[in-house]
Backbone of each chain as ProteinMPNN parsed JSONL, in Angstrom:
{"seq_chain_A": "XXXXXXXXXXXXXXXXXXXXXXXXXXXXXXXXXXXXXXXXXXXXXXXXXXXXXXXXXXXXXXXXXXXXXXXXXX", "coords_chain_A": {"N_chain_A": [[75.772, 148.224, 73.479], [73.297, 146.163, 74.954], [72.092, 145.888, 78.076], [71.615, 143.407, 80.129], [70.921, 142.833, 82.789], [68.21, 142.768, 85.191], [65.95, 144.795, 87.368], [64.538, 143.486, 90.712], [62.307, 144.527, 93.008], [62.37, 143.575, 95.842], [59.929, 143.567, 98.721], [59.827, 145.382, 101.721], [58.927, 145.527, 104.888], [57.56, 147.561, 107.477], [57.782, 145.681, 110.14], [60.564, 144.471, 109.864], [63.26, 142.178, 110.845], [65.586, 143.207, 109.888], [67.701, 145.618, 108.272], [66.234, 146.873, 105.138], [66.099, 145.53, 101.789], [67.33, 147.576, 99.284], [67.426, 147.419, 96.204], [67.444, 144.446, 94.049], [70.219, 142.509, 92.17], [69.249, 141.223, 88.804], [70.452, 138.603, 86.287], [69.746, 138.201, 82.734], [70.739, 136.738, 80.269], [70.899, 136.796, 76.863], [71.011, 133.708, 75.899], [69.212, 132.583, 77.59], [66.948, 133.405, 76.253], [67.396, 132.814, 73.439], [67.182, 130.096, 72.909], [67.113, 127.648, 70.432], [70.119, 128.018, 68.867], [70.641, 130.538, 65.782], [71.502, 129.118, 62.698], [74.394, 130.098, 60.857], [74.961, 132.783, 62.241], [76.719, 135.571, 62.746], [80.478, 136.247, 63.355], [83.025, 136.963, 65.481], [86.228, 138.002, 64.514], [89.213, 135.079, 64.724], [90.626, 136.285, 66.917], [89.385, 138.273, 67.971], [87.466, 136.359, 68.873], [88.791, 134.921, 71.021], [89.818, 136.92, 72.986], [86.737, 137.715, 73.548], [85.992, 135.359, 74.03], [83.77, 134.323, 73.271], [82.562, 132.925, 70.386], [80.491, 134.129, 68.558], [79.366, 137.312, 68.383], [76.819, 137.858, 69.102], [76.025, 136.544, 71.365], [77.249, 137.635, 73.11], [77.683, 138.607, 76.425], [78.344, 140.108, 78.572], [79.814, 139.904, 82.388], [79.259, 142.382, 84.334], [80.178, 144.57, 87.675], [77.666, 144.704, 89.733], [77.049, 146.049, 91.71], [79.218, 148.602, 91.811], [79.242, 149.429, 89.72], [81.409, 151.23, 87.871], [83.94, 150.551, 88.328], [86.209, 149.115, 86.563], [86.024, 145.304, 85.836], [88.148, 143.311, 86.345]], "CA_chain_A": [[75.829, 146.928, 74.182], [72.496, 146.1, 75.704], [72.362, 145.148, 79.338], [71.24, 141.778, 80.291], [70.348, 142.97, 83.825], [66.745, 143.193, 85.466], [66.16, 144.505, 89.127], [63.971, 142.89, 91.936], [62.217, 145.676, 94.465], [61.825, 143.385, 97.215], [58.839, 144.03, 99.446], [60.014, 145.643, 103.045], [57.749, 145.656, 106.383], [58.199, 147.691, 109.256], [58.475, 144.832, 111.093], [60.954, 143.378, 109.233], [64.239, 142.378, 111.713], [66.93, 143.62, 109.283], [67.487, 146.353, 107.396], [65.638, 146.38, 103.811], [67.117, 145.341, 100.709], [66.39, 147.972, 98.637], [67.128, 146.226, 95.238], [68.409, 142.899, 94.04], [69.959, 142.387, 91.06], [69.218, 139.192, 88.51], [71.099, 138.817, 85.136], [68.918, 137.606, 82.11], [71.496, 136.817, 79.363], [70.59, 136.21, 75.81], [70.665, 132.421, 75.923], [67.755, 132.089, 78.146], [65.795, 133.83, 75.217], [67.523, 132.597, 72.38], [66.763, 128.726, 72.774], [68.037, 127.15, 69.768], [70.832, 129.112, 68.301], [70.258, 130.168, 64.622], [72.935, 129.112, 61.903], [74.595, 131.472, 59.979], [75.118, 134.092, 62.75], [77.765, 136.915, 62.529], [81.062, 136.015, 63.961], [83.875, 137.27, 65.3], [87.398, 137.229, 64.165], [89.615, 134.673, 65.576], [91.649, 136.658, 67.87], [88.567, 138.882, 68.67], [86.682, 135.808, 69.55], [89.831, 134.745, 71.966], [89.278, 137.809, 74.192], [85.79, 138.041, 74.081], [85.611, 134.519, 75.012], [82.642, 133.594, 72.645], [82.735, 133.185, 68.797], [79.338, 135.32, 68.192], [78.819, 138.635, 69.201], [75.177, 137.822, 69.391], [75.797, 135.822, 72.273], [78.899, 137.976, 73.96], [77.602, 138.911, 77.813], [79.826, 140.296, 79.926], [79.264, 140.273, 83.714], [79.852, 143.936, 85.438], [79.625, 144.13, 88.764], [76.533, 145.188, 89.921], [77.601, 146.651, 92.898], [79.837, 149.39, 91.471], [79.642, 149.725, 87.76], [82.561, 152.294, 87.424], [84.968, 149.942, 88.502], [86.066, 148.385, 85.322], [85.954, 144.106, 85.782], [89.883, 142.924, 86.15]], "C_chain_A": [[74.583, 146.865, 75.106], [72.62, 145.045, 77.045], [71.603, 144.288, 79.609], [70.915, 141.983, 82.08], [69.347, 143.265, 84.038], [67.454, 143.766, 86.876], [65.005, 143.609, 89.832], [63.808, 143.929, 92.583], [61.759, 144.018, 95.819], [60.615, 143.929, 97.814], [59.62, 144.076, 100.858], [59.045, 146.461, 103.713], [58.47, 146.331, 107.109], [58.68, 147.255, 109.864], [59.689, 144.037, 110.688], [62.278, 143.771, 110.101], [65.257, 143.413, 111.036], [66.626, 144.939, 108.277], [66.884, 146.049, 105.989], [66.28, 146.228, 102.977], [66.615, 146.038, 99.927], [66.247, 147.248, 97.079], [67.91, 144.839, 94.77], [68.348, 142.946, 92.181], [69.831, 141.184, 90.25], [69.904, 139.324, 86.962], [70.196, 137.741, 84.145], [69.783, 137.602, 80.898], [70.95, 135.951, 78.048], [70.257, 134.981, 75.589], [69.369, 132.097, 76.742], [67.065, 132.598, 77.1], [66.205, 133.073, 73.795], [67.033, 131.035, 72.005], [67.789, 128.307, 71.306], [69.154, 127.644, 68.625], [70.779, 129.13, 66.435], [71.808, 129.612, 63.582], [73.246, 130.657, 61.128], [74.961, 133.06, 60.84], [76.393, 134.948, 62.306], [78.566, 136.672, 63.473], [82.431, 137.013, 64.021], [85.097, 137.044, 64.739], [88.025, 136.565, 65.527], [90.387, 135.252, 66.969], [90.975, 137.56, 68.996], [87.76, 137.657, 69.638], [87.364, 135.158, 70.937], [89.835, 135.876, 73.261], [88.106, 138.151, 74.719], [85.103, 136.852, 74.727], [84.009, 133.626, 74.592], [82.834, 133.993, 71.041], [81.434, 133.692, 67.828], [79.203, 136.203, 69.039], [77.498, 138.554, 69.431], [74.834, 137.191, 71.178], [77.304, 136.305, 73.853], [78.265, 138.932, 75.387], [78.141, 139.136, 78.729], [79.005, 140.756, 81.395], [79.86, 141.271, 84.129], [79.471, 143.621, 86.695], [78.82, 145.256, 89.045], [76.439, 146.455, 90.776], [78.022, 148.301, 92.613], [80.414, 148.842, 90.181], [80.9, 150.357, 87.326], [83.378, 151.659, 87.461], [84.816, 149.027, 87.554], [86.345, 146.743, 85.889], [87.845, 143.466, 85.219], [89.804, 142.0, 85.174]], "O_chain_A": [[74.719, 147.525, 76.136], [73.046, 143.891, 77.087], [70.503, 144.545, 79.121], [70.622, 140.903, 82.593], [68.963, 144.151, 83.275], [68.557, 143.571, 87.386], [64.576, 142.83, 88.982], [64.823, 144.539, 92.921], [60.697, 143.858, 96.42], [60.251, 144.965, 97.259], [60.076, 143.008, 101.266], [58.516, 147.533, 103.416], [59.626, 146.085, 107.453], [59.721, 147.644, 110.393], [59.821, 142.92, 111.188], [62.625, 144.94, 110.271], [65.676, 144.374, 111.68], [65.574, 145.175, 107.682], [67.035, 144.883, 105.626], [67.373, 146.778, 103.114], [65.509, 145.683, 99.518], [65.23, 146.641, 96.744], [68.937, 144.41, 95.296], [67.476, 143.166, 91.341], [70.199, 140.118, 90.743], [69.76, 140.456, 86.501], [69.922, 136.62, 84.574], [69.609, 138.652, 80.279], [70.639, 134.761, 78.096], [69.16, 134.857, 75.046], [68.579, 131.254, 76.318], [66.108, 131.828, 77.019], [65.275, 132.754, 73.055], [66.547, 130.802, 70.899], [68.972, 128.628, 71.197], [68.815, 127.561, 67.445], [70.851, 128.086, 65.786], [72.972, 129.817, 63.927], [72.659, 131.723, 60.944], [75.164, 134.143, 60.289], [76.909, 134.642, 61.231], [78.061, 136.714, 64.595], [82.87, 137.659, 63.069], [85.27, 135.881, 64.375], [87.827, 136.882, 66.7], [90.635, 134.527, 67.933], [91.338, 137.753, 70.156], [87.468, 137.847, 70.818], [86.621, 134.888, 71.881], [89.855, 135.491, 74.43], [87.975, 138.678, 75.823], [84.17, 136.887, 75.529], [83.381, 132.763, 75.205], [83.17, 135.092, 70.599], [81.43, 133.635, 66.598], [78.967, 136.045, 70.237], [77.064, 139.459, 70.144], [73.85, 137.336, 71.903], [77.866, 135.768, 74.807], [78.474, 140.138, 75.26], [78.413, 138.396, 79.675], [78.063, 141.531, 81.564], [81.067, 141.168, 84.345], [78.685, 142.718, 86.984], [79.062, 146.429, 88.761], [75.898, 147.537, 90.548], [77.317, 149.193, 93.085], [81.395, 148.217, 89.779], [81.42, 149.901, 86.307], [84.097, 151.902, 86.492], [83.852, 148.272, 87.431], [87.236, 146.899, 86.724], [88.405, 143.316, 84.133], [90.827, 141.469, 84.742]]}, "seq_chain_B": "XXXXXXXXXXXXXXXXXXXXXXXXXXXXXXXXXXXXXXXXXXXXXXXXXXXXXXXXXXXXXXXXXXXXXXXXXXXXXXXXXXXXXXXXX", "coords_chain_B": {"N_chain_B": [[117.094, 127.291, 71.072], [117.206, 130.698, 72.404], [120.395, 131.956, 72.185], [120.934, 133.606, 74.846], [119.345, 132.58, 77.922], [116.423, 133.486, 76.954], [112.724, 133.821, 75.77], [112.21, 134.454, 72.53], [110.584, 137.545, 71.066], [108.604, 136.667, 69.205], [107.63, 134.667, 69.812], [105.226, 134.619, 71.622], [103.199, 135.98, 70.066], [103.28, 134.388, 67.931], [102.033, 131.935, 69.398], [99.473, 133.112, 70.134], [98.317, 133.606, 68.386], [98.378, 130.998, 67.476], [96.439, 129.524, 68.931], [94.097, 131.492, 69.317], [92.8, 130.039, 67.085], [92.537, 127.609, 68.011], [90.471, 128.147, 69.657], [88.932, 128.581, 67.754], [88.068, 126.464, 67.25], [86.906, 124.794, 69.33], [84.572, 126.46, 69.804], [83.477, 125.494, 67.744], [83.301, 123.271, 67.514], [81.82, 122.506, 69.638], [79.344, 124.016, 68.75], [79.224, 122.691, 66.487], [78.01, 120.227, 67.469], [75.37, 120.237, 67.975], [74.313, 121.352, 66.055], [74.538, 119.447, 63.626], [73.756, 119.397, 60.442], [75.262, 121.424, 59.458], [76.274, 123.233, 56.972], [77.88, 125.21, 56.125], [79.301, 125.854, 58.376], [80.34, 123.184, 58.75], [82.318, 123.697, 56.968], [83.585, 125.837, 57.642], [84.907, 124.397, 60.08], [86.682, 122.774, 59.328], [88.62, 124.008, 57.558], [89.503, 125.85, 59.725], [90.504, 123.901, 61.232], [92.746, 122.568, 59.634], [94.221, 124.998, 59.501], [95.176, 125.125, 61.82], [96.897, 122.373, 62.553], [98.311, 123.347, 60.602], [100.003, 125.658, 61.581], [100.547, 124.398, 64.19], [102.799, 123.02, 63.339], [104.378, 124.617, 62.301], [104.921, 126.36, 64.5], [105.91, 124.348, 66.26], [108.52, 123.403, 64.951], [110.05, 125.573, 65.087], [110.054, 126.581, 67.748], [110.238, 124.22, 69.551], [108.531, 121.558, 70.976], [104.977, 120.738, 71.733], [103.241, 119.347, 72.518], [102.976, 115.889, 74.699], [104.098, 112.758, 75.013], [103.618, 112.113, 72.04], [103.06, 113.192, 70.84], [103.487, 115.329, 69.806], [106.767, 116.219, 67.617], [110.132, 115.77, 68.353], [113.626, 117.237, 68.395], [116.958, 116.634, 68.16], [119.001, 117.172, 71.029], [116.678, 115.575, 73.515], [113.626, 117.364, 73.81], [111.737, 118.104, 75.587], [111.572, 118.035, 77.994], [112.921, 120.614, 78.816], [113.551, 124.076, 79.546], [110.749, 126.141, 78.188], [109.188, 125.885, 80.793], [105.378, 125.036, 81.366], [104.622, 126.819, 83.264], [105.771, 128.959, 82.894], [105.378, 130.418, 80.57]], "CA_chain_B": [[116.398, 128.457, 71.754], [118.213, 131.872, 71.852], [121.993, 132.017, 73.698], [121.006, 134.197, 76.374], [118.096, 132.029, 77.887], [115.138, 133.984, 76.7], [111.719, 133.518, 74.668], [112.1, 135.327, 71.619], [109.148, 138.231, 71.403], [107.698, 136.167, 68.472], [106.764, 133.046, 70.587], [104.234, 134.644, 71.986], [102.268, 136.337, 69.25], [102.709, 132.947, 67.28], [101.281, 131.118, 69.995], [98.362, 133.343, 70.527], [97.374, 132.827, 66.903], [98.007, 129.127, 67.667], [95.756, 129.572, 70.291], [93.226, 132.068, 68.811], [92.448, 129.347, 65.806], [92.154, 126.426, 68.737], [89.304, 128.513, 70.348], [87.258, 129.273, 67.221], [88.22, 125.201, 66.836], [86.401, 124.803, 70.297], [83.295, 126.862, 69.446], [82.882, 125.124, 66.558], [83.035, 121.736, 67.913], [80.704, 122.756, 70.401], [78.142, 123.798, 67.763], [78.277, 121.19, 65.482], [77.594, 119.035, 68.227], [74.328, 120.703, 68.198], [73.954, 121.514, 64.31], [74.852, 118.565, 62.679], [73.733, 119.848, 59.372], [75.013, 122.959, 59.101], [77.347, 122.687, 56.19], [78.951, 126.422, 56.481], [79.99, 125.654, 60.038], [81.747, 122.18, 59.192], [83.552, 123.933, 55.973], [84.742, 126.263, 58.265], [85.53, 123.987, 60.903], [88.028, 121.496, 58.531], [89.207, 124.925, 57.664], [90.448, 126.01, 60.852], [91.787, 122.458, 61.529], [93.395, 122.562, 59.058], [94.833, 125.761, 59.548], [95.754, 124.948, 63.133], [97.757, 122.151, 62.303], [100.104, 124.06, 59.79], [100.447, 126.961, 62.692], [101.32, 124.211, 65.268], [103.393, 122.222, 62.674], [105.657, 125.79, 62.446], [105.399, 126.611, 66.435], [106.864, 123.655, 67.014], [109.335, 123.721, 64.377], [110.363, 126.934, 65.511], [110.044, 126.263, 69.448], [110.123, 122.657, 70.379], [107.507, 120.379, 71.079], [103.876, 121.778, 72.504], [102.441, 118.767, 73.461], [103.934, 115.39, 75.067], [103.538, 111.095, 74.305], [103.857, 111.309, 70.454], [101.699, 114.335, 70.16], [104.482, 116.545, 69.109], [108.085, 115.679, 67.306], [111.463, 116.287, 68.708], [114.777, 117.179, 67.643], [117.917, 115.934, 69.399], [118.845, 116.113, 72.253], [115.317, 115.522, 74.02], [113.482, 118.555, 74.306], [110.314, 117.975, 76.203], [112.008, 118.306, 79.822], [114.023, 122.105, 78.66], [112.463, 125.494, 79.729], [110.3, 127.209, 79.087], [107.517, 125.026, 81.155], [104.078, 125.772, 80.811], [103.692, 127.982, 84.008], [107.272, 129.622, 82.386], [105.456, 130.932, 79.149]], "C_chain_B": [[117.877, 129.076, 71.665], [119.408, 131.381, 72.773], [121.268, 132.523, 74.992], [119.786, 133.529, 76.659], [116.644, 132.785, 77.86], [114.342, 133.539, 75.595], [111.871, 134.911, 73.827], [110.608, 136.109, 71.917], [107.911, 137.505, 70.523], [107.075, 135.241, 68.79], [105.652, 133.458, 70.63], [102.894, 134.963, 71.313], [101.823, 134.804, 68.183], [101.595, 132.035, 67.92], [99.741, 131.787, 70.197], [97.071, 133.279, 68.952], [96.932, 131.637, 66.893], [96.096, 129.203, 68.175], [93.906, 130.431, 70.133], [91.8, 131.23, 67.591], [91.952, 128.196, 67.134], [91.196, 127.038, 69.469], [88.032, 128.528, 69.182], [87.133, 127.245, 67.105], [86.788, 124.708, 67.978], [85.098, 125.149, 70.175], [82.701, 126.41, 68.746], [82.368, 123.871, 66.903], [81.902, 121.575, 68.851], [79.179, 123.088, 69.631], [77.324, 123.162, 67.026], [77.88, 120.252, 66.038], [75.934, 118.897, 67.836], [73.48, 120.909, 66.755], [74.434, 120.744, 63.746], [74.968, 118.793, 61.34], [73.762, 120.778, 59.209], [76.545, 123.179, 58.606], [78.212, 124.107, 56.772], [79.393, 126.078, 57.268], [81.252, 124.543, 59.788], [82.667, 122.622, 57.902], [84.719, 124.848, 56.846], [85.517, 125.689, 59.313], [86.891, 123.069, 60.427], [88.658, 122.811, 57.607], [90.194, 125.13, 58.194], [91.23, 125.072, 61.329], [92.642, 122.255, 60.622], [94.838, 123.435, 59.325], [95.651, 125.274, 61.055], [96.637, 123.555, 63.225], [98.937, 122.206, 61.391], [100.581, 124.868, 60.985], [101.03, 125.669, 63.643], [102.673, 123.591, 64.631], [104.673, 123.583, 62.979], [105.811, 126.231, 63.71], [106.635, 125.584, 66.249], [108.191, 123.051, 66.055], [110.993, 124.138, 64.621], [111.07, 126.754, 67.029], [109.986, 125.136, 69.704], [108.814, 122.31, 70.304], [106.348, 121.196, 72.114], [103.389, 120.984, 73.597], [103.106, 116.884, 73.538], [102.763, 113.862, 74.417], [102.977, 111.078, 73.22], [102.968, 112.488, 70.239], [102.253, 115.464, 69.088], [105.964, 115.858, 68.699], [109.161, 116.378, 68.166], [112.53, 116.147, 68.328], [115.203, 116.699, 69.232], [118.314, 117.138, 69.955], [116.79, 116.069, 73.099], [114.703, 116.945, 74.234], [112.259, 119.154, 75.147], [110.784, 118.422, 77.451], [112.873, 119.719, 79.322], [112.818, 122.841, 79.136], [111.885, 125.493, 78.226], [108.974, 125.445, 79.46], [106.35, 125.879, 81.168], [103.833, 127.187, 81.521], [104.777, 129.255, 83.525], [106.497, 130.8, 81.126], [104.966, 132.33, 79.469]], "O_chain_B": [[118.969, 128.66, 71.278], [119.376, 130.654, 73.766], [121.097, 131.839, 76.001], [118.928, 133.71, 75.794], [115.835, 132.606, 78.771], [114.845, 132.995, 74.611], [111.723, 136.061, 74.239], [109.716, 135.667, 72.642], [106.714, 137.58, 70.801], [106.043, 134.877, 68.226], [104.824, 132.954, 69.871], [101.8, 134.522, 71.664], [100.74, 134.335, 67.834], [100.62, 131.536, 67.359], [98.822, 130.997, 70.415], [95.889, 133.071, 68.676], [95.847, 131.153, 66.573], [95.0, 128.937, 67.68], [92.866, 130.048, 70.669], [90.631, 131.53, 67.346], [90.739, 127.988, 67.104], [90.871, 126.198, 70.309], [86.814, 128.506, 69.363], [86.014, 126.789, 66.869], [85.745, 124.307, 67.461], [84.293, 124.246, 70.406], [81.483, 126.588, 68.717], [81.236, 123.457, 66.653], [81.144, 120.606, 68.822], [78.123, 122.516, 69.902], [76.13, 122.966, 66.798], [77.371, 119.328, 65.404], [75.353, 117.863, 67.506], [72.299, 120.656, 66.521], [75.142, 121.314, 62.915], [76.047, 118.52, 60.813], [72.774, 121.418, 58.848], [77.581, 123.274, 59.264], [79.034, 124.052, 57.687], [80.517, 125.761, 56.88], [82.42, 124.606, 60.172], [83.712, 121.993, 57.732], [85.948, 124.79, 56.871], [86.61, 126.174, 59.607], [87.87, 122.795, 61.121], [89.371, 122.34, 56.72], [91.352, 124.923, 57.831], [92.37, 125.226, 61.768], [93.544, 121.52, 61.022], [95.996, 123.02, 59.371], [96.875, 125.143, 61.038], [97.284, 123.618, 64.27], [99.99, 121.571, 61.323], [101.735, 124.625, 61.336], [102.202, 125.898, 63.944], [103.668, 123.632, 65.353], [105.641, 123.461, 63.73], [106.96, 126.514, 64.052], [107.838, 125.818, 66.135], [108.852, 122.162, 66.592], [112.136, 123.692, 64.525], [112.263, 126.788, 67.33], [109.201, 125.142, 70.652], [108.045, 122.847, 69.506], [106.639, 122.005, 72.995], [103.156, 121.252, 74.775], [103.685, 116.501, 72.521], [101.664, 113.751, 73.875], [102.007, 110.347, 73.021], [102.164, 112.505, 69.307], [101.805, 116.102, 68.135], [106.353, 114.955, 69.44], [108.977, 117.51, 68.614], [112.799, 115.051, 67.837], [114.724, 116.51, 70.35], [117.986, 118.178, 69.385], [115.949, 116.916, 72.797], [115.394, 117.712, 74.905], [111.937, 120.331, 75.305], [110.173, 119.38, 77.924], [113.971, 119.537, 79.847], [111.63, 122.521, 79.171], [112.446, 124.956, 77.271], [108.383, 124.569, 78.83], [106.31, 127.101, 81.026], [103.298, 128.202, 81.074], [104.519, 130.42, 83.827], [107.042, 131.871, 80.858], [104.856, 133.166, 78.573]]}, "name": "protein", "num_of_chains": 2, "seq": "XXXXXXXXXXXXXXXXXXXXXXXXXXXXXXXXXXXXXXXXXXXXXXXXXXXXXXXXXXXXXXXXXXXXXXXXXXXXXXXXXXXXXXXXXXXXXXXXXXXXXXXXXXXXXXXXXXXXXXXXXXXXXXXXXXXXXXXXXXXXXXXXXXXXXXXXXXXXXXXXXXX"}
């Protein structure tokens, strides 16, 4: 399952009031790259596509939380 | 519905088939919006509609009425106002 997350380093100053952020995360999910979807893709079955919530696996993105990965997403 | 007032265990697996077929229905409709000509897609979509009104035709058969103002049939006595309500299922 390839991850659809980038990071962000921020730039932090000395002077800067607040503590630094060290990174930020941004989510880049298939559809921003895919533009116009092709026909013919590879689908799931119905009952699979009911839990995964999209009827191509090409296009199935699940948000984790960023934060703490280990903790599986209720 | 059963004597003792409960949903049989089969409601639910029926319905999630229902329910499984009215999502790929959803995806599809959403596609072809977009692909007009994209024959595979609408064979399978008058497919699944198809299929999804035999499955609700036997839900509601089976279980009463799904959906209300002529959408669904009813036997006697009325059965639209009985348990189970929606937030019930």
């Amino acid at each position: 399952m390839p991850t659809y997350r980038k990071w962000y380093y921020p730039y932090s100053s000395p002077f800067d009031p607040c503590p630094p952020l060290t990174r930020v995360p941004y989510e880049t999910p298939v559809q921003l790259y895919l533009g116009f979807q092709p026909p013919g893709m590879k689908q799931f079955s119905p009952l699979q596509a009911l839990s995964h919530g999209t009827l191509w696996p090409g296009l199935y993105t699940p948000y984790t939380d960023p934060y703490n990965p280990k903790k599986k997403e209720a | 519905m059963a004597k003792e007032n409960k949903l049989p265990e089969s409601y639910y697996t029926d319905l999630q088939a229902l329910q499984a077929v009215d999502f790929t229905l959803v995806e599809l409709t959403l596609y072809l919006d977009t692909h007009p000509d994209d024959l595979e897609a609408l064979k399978q979509f008058n497919s699944a509609a198809k299929k999804s009104a035999e499955l609700r035709a036997a839900f509601e058969a089976r279980y009463g009425p799904l959906r209300e103002f002529g959408h669904s049939y009813s036997s006697y006595p009325w059965q639209w106002s009985k348990a189970p309500w929606p937030w019930q299922v």
